[in-house]
Each structure stands twice: as structure tokens, then as C-alpha cells.
C-alpha angles and dihedrals in degrees: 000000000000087000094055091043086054085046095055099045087048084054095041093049085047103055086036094062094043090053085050094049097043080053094058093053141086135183139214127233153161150096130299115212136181115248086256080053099247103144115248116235115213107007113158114232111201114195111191117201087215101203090055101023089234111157130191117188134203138174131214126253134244081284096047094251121127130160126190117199143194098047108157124253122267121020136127094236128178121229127209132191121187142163130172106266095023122086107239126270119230134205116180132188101020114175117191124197124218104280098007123135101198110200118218123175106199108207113192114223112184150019111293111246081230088088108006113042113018089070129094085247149342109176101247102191104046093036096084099205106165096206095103101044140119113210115065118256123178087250129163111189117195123203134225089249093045092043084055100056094035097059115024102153090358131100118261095263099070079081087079109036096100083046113116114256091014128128128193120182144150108049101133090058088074154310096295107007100109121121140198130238108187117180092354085299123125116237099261080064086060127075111223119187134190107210087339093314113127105246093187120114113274089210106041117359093248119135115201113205098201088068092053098046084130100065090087094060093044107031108099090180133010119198133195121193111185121217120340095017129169107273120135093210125096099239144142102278112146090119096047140283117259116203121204115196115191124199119274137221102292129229102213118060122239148115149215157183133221138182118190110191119188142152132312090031100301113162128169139182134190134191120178130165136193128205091196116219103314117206090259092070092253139116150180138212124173134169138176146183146196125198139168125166142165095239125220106269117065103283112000093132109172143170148161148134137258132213142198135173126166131183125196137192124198093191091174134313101293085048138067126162128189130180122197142166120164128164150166123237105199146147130187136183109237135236126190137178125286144174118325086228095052087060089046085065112034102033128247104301092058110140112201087208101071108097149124117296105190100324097324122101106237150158096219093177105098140144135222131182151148128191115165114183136201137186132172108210117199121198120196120179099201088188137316095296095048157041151182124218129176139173125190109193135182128179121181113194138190133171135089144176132301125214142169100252125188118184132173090253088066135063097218140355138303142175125248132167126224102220134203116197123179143184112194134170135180155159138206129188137182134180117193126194125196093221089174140353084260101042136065129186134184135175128171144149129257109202121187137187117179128175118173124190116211131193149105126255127194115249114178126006094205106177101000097085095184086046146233119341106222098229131164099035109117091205091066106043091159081067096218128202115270095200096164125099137212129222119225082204084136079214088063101042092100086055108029099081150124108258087174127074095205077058091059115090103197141334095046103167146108124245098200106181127177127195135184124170136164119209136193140176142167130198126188130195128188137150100353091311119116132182133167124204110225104239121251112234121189110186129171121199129191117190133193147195 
């Protein structure tokens, strides 16, 4: 009995301590939003009991809420709030009463200096990020970690793909094959820009995925702004305008490796390294990957490296340099789409271009290619209301597409490749001035040189052992022998080349094209009115041929 009576009042002291500790108790909660209001997953809340250093950390959910509880009364605590891409939210002096659940909603306003600012450079007035706007645009901004676990052996665009308005299709025709529908509108109707550089085909508005593989490993933020969005340029973007934003050169020094295995065979590796900011001003970040796979339709092997190096110069506190090229050697062997009843036999993977080329087994569709790019991006702070920014790019190209070809001049078949070389060079400037603390006014230049090589080269003879018999080319009636052939090493692509003309089977022609445009806008806020001035673009375009 005595030893019931010693159990209960145990018991009784217990519960009674725990119900005066929880009294003396309070929590945080709330919700953390995105200045357009879209809610923030994942974002890490740190509350700091400032007189004993105590911290007890949280994260929000899938909705952005969170809530941390038994903080202890009194304080004063600070509150932060943080997530990679966003600059931090702070809440200082919080003093919490016994029993009291304050409620706090953390908006971020503007860029994180984690990707944006803590960099050499990044090029702030021709990178047109719209986290730090005004005026409300239909945006939808992906992260570095997000981007990670989105794409993983995809294209990048994969990282897209659960965005509204936003169609991906095509990835089981090949590594690098997917497109993009936005709005209903093809991807030549959607602007897409490197670092604030069109990416976009001069010739024809087409953007080819295979060519920009290394974008996952260097993008540390990818922005879609649907419809009337905030570039300067005067582009096609009725679709929408997608912003890729690389790393930059990065102030703190470190390094790392990284291996990504997946299905079909796909293996990657990946190897990158930062200097820091040395005491010179200077500093160095460099990256490269390696990556090979089996693909998901029968025989669309692939594989290929990317590459990316960028120098920057912090000369004093107005002026920033920064100096990039990256690229993606890579070739793949195609796959399109083919009968219903030819998948109902031969299962899902099936690939139509596998067939017999003069006696061998074979998928003959494949695509080579290497476009390395490169920009120096200049930043000038003039004074505290404005600023010059400035970006000269070139990008020279050479690669095609290889296909099993039969004509009445040979006997059988043979493979040639259809190749599209350019050289193309460019500059963008913007200079943006604060008139007012409600107006805001920029005006810059978009100059652009474009020359693109055309032909088709013979690959392979196959069957025909004294080679290929140029036929068909009007310029060449005595139909002469083409006997060279022409590596699809990607690496090679700049070398391994006709000279001559009597060596080119088709297609021999130049594409030159020249573009000039001038572009404005002003956007006022006050008073919780906002209106932004749709920029006026003049452009002039000459094209030959």
C-alpha cells in the first residue's frame, strides 16, 4: 500500500512539473512566402535565445508553414529565417510570454547574396531575374538544390517540366532531344538567355538540348517568366523568357566530386574546384564531367563532357569583371517515333532506326556536336542611383547529324552527316537609372553577328570501297569521286572538315545574318500601385545567303 501510495505521488509531482514547464513556454509559427506569394518548402527557421545562446532550429513544410515550440518565456530571441536563392529574413528582439504562440510570415524580398551577390560578378542589369521586382510578373524560379534532385540523367529541362504552362516531351527519343511547349508556344516562340545572352538559334529559333547538357552542373538558378516577362531584349517571347543563371565565380574557396549513377547504363561524374577570392582580387572556379549511358530506347548510346571555367576580378567596389566559357562536347545515336504496331511487337523501346546498312546492323542517326560559349560581363556602379552593366559573348559551334543516305549515282549505301557550323558574336548593354523612389528607367543596346556554315560531309563509305560519287551538284557535272572521310568525334568537329568544295556532298552555302536593337522600359510603384511600361524594342536585321 505504502508503496502505491509512493508510485502515485511520483507520478503526481511528475506531471505536475511538466504542466509547469509547458506553462512557462511559448512557440513560434507561421508561414514563409515569396514576394509574388508562392509559399517556400523547406526553408530553415533559427531561433536564438539571445542571453544563453541556446538555438533551436525548424524547417517548413511542403506549404511553407512551420511552427517550433517550447521556447522558453521571456527572451529576446532572433529569429531567422533562410533558404538557398533568397536573402535571409531577420526578426530581432522577440519577446515571448508564458503560453503564447506568436505568429510571424517571413516574405522574402529580394535575390540571396549566396548566388547573387557573393560572386565576382554576375552581370545584374542584363540578367533579368524578377525576384527583386515590383511589378507582378507569372514567374516560377528553380534552385540549384531543386534543380539537383529534379533532373538527375534528364535534360534540363526535366526542371520544368511540373511548372504551369510548361510542356516537356520527347526524352526517350534521345540523350538531349527533349523540347519545350510553353503556353501552347514551340520553343523558337520562347526566349531562352545564358547570363543574359539569347540562346536561341539565329537562323531559325530552335534551341537543341543536347548542345547545353552542362547547364545542370553550372546553373545555380533557372527562371521562367511566362508571357510578358522582364527582358530587356527585343526577342521572341510570346511564350515566355527563360533565364539561366550560371555560378559564378565563388568567394569562398572549396571543392568537390560527385558520381550520379541511373538507369540504362548512365553513369556521371563530376569534379569542380573554387580559389576563393585571393588577396589579389582575383579568383578562379572551374568544373568538369564526364558521362556515358545506354539510353532508353534500343540503341541511343550517348556520351560527352562538360566543361565549365570562370574568372573573376573585383578591381574595387563600382567595378566588377568576370570572365566565363563553358561547353558540352557530346554525340548520341537517335531514336523517333514509329508505327503503333511496330511497338506492339517489339515492345516499348523499340527504335525504328536500327537496320541493316549494307549488310551491318546499325543505328546510323546520330548527333554530334560541340558549342562551347564564352561572355565577359562587366558591372559598374556609377553612384548609388545608377549603374552600367555590359556583357560581350561569342560562341563558335560545329557538329551535325549523321544518316544512312542511298542515291542513283551509288551502288549501296553510305553515311554522311549534315553539319552546322557557326560562328556568332554579341554584346548587350543596359544602363539603368533610380529617377525617383517610385520610378525606375533603363535603356540599353543588343548587337548581334552571326555567320552559319552549312554542308554535308561523308562519314562512312560502307559498301561502296572506291567511295562516294559526288552526283547531283550542278557545280561539279564531271561528278567527281569524293574518297575523304570525316570523323563525328564531337572534339574534332572544329578540324575534321571538307576544305574543299568538290569534297562536300549537298547543302554547301553560307547563312550570314546581322542584328542591331535598342530597348527601353520604365516601371513606377507607389502606394501599392505598380505598373510597368512594356519596353520598346527597334531592331533592324539583315540576312544572307
Amino acid at each position: 500500500m505504502k508503496k502505491s501510495l509512493l508510485f502515485f505521488a511520483l507520478v503526481f509531482a511528475s506531471y505536475s512539473a511538466v504542466q509547469g514547464q509547458t506553462a512557462n513556454t511559448g512557440s513560434v509559427s507561421g508561414v514563409v512566402k515569396e514576394a509574388t506569394g508562392q509559399t517556400v518548402k523547406g526553408a530553415t527557421i533559427k531561433i536564438t535565445h539571445i542571453p544563453s545562446g541556446q538555438v533551436v532550429s525548424g524547417s517548413a513544410d511542403a506549404q511553407g508553414k512551420f511552427q517550433i515550440s517550447n521556447l522558453q518565456e521571456g527572451g529576446p530571441y532572433k529569429v531567422e529565417v533562410t533558404y538557398i536563392g533568397e536573402t535571409p529574413v531577420v526578426f530581432e528582439n522577440i519577446m515571448l510570454k508564458s503560453g503564447e504562440s506568436l505568429n510571424i510570415n517571413p516574405i522574402f524580398t529580394a535575390g540571396s547574396s549566396t548566388n547573387l551577390d557573393e560572386v565576382v560578378v554576375v552581370g545584374h542589369g542584363v540578367i533579368d531575374i524578377a525576384a527583386g521586382r515590383k511589378t507582378p510578373i507569372a514567374v516560377s524560379t528553380i534552385r540549384k538544390q531543386d534543380l539537383e534532385e529534379r533532373v538527375g540523367a534528364q535534360d534540363i529541362t526535366s526542371a520544368l517540366a511540373n511548372t504551369p504552362s510548361v510542356y516537356i516531351t520527347g526524352q526517350a527519343k534521345g540523350f538531349g532531344e527533349s523540347s519545350m511547349t510553353t503556353r501552347g508556344f514551340d520553343q523558337s516562340n520562347t526566349a531562352f538567355l545564358l547570363n543574359g545572352q539569347p540562346i536561341n538559334g539565329m537562323d531559325n529559333g530552335s534551341v537543341y538540348w543536347s548542345n547545353w547538357s552542362g547547364l545542370t552542373d553550372i546553373a545555380s538558378l533557372v527562371q521562367i517568366q511566362r508571357g510578358l516577362g522582364s527582358s530587356k531584349l527585343a526577342i521572341s517571347s510570346v511564350g515566355g523568357t527563360v533565364n539561366y543563371v550560371t555560378q559564378s565565380t565563388a568567394m569562398k574557396e572549396g571543392g568537390f566530386v560527385r558520381t550520379t549513377v541511373g538507369n540504362d547504363m548512365f553513369m556521371k561524374a563530376t569534379v569542380g574546384y573554387n580559389t576563393g577570392l585571393m588577396k589579389n582580387g582575383f579568383a578562379v572556379s572551374a568544373m568538369f564531367t564526364q558521362w556515358s549511358g545506354n539510353g532508353y530506347m534500343d540503341h541511343t548510346e550517348g556520351a560527352g563532357q562538360s566543361y565549365f571555367l570562370s574568372v573573376g576580378y573585383k578591381a574595387n567596389e563600382k567595378h566588377n569583371l568576370n570572365f566565363m566559357v563553358t561547353g558540352a562536347p557530346q554525340w548520341h545515336n537517335q531514336g523517333y517515333t514509329s508505327k503503333l504496331s511496330n511497338y506492339l511487337a517489339n515492345g516499348r523501346r523499340y527504335n525504328d532506326n536500327y537496320k541493316d546498312a549494307n549488310g551491318v546492323m546499325m543505328n546510323a542517326q546520330k548527333n554530334f556536336y560541340h558549342k562551347p560559349v564564352a561572355n565577359l560581363n562587366w558591372d559598374w556602379t556609377i553612384d548609388d542611383k545608377s549603374s552600367l552593366s555590359t556583357v560581350v559573348y561569342a560562341s563558335l559551334a560545329a557538329g551535325g547529324g549523321q544518316s544512312l543516305r542511298s542515291d542513283k549515282y551509288n551502288t549501296g549505301k553510305y553515311l554522311a552527316a549534315d553539319v552546322n557550323n557557326h560562328q556568332w558574336f554579341g554584346i548587350v548593354s543596359n544602363y539603368n537609372r533610380k529617377l525617383s523612389e517610385s520610378l525606375n528607367f533603363n535603356v540599353g543596346f543588343d548587337v548581334r553577328d552571326y555567320k552559319g556554315t552549312h554542308y554535308r560531309k561523308l562519314t562512312d563509305p560502307l559498301g561502296n570501297t572506291n567511295g562516294v560519287v559526288l552526283g547531283g551538284n550542278v557545280n561539279f557535272p564531271n561528278k567527281p569521286l569524293v574518297t575523304n572521310t570525316y570523323s563525328t568525334n564531337p572534339w574534332k568537329a572544329f578540324s575534321s572538315k571538307p576544305d574543299s568544295r568538290e569534297d562536300r556532298l549537298a547543302w554547301d552555302y553560307n547563312q550570314y545574318i546581322r542584328y542591331g536593337g535598342l530597348f527601353g522600359q520604365l516601371e513606377y510603384a507607389k502606394n501599392g500601385f505598380t505598373a510597368f511600361f512594356p519596353r520598346i524594342g527597334f531592331r533592324t536585321t539583315k540576312q544572307t545567303f
